[in-house]
C-alpha positions in Angstrom: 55.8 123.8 12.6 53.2 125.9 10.9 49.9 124.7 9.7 48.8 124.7 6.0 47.0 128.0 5.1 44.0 127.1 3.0 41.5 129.4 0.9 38.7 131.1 2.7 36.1 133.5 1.4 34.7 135.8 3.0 31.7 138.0 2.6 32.3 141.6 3.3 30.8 145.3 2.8 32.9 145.2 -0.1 31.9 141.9 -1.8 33.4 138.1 -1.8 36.7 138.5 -1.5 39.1 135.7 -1.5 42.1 136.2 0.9 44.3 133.2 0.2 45.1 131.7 -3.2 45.7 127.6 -3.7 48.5 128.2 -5.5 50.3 131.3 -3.3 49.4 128.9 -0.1 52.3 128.1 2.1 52.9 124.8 4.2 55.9 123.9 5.6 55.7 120.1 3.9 57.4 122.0 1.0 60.0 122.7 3.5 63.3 120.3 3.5 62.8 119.2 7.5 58.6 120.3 7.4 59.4 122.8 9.8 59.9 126.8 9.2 63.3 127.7 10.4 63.2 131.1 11.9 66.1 133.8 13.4 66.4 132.5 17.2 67.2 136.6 18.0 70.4 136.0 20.7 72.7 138.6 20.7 75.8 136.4 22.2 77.9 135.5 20.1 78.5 132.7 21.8 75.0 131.0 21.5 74.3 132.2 17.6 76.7 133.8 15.3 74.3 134.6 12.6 71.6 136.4 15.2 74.8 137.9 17.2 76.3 140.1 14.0 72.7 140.9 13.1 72.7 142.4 16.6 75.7 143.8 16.2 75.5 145.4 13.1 72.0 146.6 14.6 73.9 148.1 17.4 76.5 150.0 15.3 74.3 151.8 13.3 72.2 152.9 16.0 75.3 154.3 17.9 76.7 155.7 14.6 73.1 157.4 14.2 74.0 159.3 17.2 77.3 160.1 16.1 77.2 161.4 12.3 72.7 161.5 12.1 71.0 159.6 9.5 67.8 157.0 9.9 66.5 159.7 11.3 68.9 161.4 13.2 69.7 164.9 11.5 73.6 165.3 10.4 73.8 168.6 12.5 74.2 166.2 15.4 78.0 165.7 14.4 78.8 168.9 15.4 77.5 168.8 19.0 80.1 168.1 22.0 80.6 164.3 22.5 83.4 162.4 24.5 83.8 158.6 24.5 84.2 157.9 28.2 85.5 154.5 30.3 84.0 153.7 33.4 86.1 150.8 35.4 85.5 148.6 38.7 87.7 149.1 41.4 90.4 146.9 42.8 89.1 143.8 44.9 92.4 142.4 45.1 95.7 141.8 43.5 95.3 140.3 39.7 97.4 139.3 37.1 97.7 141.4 34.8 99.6 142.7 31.5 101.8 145.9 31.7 103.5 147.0 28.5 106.2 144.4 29.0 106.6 144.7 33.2 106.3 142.2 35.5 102.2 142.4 36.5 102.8 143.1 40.1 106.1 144.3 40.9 107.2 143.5 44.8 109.2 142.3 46.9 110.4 138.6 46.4 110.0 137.7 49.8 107.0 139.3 50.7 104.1 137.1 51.2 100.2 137.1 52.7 98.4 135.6 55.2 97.4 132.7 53.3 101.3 132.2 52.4 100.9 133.3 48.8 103.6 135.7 47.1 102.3 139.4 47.1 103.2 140.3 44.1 103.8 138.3 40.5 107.2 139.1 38.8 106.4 137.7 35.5 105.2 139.2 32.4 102.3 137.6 30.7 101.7 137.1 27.2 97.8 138.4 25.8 96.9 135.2 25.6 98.5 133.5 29.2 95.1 131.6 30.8 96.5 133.4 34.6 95.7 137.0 33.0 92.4 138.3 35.2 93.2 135.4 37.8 93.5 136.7 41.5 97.0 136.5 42.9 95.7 134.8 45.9 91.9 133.3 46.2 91.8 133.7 49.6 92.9 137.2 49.8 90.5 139.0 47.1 87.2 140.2 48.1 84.3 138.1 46.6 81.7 139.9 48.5 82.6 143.1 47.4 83.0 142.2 44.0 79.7 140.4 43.7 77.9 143.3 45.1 79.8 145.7 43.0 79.0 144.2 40.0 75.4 143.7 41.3 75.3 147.6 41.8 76.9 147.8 38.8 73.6 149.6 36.8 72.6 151.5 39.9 76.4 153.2 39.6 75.7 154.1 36.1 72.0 155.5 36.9 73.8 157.8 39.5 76.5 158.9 37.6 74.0 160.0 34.7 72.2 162.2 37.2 75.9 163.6 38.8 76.9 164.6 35.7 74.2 166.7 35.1 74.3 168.0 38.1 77.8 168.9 37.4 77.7 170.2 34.1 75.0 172.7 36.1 77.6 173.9 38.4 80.5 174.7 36.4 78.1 176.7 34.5 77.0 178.6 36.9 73.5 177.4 36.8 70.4 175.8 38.6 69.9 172.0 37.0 66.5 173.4 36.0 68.0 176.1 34.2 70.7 174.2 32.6 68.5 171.6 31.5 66.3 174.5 29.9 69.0 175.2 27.5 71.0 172.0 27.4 69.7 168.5 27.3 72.5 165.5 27.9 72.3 161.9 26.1 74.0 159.2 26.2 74.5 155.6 24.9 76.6 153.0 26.8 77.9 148.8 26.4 79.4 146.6 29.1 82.5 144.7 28.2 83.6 141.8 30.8 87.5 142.4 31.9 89.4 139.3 32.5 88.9 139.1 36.1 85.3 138.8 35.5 84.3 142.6 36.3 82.4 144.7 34.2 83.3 148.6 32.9 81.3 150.5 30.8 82.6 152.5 27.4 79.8 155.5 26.9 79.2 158.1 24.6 78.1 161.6 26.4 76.6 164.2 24.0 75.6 167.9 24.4 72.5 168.6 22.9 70.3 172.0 22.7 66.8 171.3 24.6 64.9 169.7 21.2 67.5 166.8 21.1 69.7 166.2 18.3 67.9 168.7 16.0 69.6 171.6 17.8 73.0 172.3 19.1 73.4 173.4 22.6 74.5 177.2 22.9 78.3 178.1 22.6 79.0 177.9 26.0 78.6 174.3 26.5 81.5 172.8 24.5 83.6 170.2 24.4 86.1 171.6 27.6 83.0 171.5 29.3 81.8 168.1 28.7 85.7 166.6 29.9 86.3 168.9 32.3 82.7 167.9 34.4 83.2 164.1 34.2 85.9 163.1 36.8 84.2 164.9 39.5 81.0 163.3 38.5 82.4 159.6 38.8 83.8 160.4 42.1 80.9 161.9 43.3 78.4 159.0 42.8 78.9 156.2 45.4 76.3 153.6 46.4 75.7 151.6 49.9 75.0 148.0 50.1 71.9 146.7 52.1 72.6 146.1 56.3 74.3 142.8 56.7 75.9 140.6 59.0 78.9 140.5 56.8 79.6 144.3 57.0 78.7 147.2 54.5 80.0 148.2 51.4 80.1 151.8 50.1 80.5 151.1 46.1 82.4 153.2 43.9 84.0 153.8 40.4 87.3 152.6 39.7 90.3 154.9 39.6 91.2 154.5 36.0 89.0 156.7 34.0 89.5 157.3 30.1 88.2 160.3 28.7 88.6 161.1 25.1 86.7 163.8 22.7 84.9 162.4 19.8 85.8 164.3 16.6 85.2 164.5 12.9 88.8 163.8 11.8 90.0 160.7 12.9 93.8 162.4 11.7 93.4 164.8 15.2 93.7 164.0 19.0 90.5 161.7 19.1 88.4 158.7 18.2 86.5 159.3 14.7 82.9 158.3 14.9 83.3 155.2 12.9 85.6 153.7 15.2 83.5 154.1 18.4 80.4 153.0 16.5 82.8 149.9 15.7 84.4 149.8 19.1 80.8 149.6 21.2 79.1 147.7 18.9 81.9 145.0 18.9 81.2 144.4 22.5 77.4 144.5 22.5 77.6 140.6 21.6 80.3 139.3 24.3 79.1 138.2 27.7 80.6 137.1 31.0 82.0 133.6 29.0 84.9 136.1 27.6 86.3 136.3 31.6 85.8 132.2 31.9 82.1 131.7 32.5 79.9 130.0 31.0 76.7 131.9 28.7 73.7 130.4 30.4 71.7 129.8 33.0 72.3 128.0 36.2 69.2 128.4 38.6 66.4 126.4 37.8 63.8 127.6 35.9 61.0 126.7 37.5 62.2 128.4 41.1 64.6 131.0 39.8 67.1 129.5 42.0 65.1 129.6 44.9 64.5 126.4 45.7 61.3 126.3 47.1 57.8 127.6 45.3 56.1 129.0 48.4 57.1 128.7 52.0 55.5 125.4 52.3 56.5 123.6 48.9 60.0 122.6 47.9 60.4 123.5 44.0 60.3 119.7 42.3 62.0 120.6 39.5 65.3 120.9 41.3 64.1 119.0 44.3 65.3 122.0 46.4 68.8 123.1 45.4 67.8 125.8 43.0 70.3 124.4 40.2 69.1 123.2 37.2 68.5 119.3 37.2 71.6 117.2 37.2 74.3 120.3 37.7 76.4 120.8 40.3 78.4 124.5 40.6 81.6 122.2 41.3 81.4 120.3 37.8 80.7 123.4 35.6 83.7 124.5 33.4 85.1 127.6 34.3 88.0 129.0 36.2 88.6 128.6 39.6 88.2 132.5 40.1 84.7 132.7 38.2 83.6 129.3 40.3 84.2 131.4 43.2 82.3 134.2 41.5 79.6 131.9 41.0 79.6 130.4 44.6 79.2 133.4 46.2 76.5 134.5 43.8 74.5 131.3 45.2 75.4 132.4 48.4 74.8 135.5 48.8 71.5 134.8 47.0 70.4 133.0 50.0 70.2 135.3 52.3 67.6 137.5 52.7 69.2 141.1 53.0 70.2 140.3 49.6 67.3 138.7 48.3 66.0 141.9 45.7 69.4 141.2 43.8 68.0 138.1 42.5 72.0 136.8 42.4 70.9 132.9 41.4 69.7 133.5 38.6 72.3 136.0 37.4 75.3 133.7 39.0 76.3 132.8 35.4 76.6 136.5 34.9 79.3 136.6 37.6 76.0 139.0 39.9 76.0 141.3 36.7 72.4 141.8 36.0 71.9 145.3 33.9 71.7 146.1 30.4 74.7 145.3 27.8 73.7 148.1 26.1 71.6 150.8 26.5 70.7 154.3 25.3 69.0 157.8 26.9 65.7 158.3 24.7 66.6 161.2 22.5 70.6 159.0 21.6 68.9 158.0 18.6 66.3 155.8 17.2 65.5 152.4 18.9 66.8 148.8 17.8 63.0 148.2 17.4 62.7 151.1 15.3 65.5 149.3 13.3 64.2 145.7 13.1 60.7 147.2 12.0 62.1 148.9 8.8 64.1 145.6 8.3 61.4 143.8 8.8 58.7 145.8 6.5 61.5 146.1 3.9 61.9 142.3 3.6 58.4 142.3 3.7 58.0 144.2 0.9 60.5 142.3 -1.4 58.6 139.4 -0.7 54.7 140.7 -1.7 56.6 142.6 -4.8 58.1 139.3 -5.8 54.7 137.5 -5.6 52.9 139.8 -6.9 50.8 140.4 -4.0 48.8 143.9 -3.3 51.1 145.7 -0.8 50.3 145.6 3.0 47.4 148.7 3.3 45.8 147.4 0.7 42.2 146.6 2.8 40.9 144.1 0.7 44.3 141.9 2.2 43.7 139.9 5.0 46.9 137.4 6.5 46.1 134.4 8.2 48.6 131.5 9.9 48.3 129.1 12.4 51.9 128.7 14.2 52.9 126.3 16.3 56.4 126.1 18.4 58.8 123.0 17.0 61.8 123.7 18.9 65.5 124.9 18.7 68.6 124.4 16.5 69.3 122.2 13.3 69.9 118.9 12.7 73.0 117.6 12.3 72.9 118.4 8.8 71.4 121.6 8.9 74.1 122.3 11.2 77.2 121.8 8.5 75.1 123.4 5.9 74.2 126.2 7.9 77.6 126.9 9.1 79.0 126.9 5.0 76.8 129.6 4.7 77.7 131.5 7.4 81.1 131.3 6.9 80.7 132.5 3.1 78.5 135.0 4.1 81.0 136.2 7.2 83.9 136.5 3.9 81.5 138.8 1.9 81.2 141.4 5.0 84.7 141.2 5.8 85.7 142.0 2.1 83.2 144.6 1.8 84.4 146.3 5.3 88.0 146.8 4.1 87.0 148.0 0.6 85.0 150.5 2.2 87.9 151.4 4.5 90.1 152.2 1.7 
């Protein structure tokens, strides 16, 4: 709710000025609730619809920036060597899964495991069959590892942006000084869930010369370069978990790697920039509730999960369980497999090898606790850089429409007193809201195809 913002004078080197008007004064009483409704900025799409294709659309021109140029980004920078690239987790365990029409798991009918579960799964699933993603047997697939895996998960990505530099230096025939005096390497990445609740990650690799995206790199570094350095870069990185008395995983890249060149005519034998801009930035609003999760929180606030506030007081929020009040991690709707996901998040966060991981408070995330998206410095501009120019052209509008001396002016001085109300709309805020969004959703959807045609 946001006070009333009432004339003042004040006497400056200049004169008397007088900063606020009666009549251009705003107060939320004219509002139809008295309260100033404002963008709540979530990104899932899940949580806000309207805030997630802001962020979305956000997130597609800023990968399309790095693509074709523009806001900023100088057009040369289509020419460079680019390659869209997926990174997948490895196998855990058995899974079902869809195979162009064969059964998910071909075996033996009579072959069974320890916990007396069938091998292999003979059926073929539809897309939309709830088992797709869901472990053959519970019992038999690897929680720990996956939890730790996906808990590694940015620390795999970190490394494999440093390996394939260092590659790209060897099949040239070159020092990584020396290479990275005449080449510099960017790149842009998103995390999309897979069904059985692990993460892979779709990146854009780019050749630049050593300004950035104002100068090609030299002839040598092409686009046979770029593919041919990035499977022995993913095998190359591998990362160890911390000493336990459960054992020690060495983490590594999935087998299934997907490497395909970026190019200017969507006609040839590669992605056109507009669909990978489309493709990433479809993702960039999904979270773990696409692989049977849930989108929030389940640690307590107050403790982060911990339970306790210090070693001598027991966190009274939660009254020492580290959930939030009133839950329970057996009540929560999700699938068995991302329950069991969950649980060992919450256990694993107990002990104390694992402690740095901070897996309570990420349990909901299925231990995933990186970036959805994120970008090397010289990709392209910043989201921040994008919201600003939003915001100031808004801005803008606004003062033109008023009639109000534009934002340098330094005889203008802006004064509000703001106070936090809370979140959402009432009920029927909620139906109107939702008209709009729906009319509004229509609009970009028509516009889209026209400007496919």
């Amino acid at each position: 709710m946001a006070d009333r913002l009432r004339p003042l004078n004040v006497t400056t080197p200049l004169g008397l000025i007088r900063l606020v008007n009666a009549p251009d004064a705003y107060t939320t009483e004219s509002e139809p609730s008295g309260r100033l409704l404002v963008a709540c900025g979530n990104r899932r799409a899940s949580v806000c619809p309207a805030c997630s294709q802001t962020y979305q659309a956000d997130t597609f021109h800023l990968i399309r920036a790095g693509l074709s140029g523009g806001k900023g980004v100088p057009e040369m920078v289509s020419a460079h060597p680019r390659a869209f690239v997926t990174l997948t987790a490895p196998s855990f365990g058995p899974v079902h899964s869809h195979r162009d029409g064969r059964a998910c798991r071909p075996r033996k009918r009579d072959t069974q495991c320890e916990h007396g579960q069938p091998v292999g799964c003979h059926l073929w699933h539809e897309s939309h069959d709830e088992r797709l993603g869901q472990p053959i047997c519970l019992d038999c697939y690897d929680y720990t590892g996956a939890v730790l895996w996906q808990a590694h998960a940015g620390a795999l990505w970190h490394r494999f942006t440093l390996a394939i530099r260092r590659e790209l230096a060897a099949q040239s025939g070159m020092s990584r000084r020396a290479f990275a005096e005449q080449v510099k390497v960017s790149f842009a990445k998103v995390a999309e869930y897979q069904r059985r609740g692990l993460i892979h990650f779709h990146a854009i690799i780019r050749l630049d010369g050593p300004a950035g995206p104002s100068q090609p790199p030299p002839d040598w570094a092409d686009h046979h370069l770029l593919t041919r350095a990035i499977p022995p870069a993913v095998q190359r990185v591998t990362v160890t978990t911390p000493p336990s008395d459960l054992g020690r995983w060495t983490l590594v890249w999935g087998q299934q790697l997907d490497i395909r060149p970026i190019l200017l005519d969507a006609s040839a034998d590669g992605l056109s920039e507009r669909a990978v801009a489309s493709y990433i930035a479809k993702y960039a609003t999904k979270g773990a509730e696409a692989s049977g999760t849930v989108d929030h929180r389940l640690s307590c606030r107050a403790c982060a999960g911990r339970g306790r506030l210090s070693l001598m007081a027991t966190c009274g929020l939660c009254h020492g369980t580290g959930l939030k009040p009133g839950l329970s991690l057996d009540a929560i709707p999700v699938t068995d497999h991302a329950r069991r996901m969950i649980r060992t998040c919450w256990d694993l966060g107990a002990r104390p090898e694992f402690r740095a991981l901070r897996l309570r408070p990420w349990a909901h995330m299925l231990g995933f606790r990186g970036h959805f998206s994120s970008k090397s410095r010289a990709y392209s501009l910043n989201l921040t850089d994008l919201r600003n120019a939003r915001a100031a052209h808004r801005a803008a509008e606004a003062r033109e429409r008023h009639g109000l001396p534009a934002l340098g002016d330094a005889t203008t001085l802006v004064l509000g007193h703001w106070r936090f109300a809370g979140i959402g709309y009432t009920p029927g805020e909620a139906i109107m809201a939702e008209h709009i969004r729906q009319r509004v959703q229509t609009a970009r959807q028509i516009a889209a195809q026209q400007a496919d045609e």
